[in-house]
C-alpha positions as MATLAB code, in Angstrom:
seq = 'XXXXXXXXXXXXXXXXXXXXXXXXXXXXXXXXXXXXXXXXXXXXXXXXXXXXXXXXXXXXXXXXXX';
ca = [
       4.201   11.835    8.620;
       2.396   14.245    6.258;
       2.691   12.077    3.011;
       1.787    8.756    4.026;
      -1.723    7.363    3.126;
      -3.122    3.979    3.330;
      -4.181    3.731   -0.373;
      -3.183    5.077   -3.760;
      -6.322    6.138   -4.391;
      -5.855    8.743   -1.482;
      -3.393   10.425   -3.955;
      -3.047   12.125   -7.196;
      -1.645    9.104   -9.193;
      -0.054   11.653  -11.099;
       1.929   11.885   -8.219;
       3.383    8.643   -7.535;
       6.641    7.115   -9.257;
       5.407    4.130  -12.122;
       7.363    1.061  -10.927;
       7.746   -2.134  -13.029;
       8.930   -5.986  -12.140;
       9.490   -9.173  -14.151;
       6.810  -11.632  -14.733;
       4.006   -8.408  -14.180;
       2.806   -6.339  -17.195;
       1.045   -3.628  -15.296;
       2.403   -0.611  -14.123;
       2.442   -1.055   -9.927;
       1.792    2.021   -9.076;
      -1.713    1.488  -10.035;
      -2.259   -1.733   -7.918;
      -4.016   -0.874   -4.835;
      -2.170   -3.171   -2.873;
      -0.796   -1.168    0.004;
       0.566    2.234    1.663;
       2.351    4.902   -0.623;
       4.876    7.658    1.336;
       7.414   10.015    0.004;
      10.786    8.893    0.663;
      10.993   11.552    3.169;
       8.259   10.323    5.373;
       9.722    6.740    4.764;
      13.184    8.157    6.248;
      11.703    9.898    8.841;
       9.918    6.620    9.629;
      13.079    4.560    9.424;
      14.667    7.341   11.532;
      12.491    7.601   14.502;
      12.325    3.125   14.844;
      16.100    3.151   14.867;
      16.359    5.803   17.274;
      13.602    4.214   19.554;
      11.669    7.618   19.656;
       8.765    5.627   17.752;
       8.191    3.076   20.377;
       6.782    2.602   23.701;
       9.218    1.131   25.833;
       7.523   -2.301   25.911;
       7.419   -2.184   22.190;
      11.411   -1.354   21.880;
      12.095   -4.963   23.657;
       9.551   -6.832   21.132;
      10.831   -4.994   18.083;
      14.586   -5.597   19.336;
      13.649   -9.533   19.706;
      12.490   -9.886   16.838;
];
């Protein structure tokens, strides 16, 4: 994962999609509330848990119980 970082301050906010919901007037991409990734590193993510190549074998059986 090249474009993952654990704050939006990490990145040019330039960058990063604005993103709105009801009930909060601020724009969310400038609430430093969590990790920002392109949607390619997200897939590639998603990709690698479903296929198990992400996890330890120990971790597959606690991720599959859950």
């Amino acid at each position: 994962l090249r474009h993952t970082f654990a704050s939006v301050r990490a990145v040019d906010i330039r960058d990063v999609m604005s993103g709105h919901h009801e009930g909060h007037d601020a724009d969310l991409k400038t609430d430093d509330i969590g990790m920002v990734a392109t949607a390619a590193d997200v897939c590639a993510f998603l990709r690698a848990l479903n296929t198990g190549t992400l996890l330890t074998p120990e971790e597959r059986k606690i991720y599959s119980s859950i």
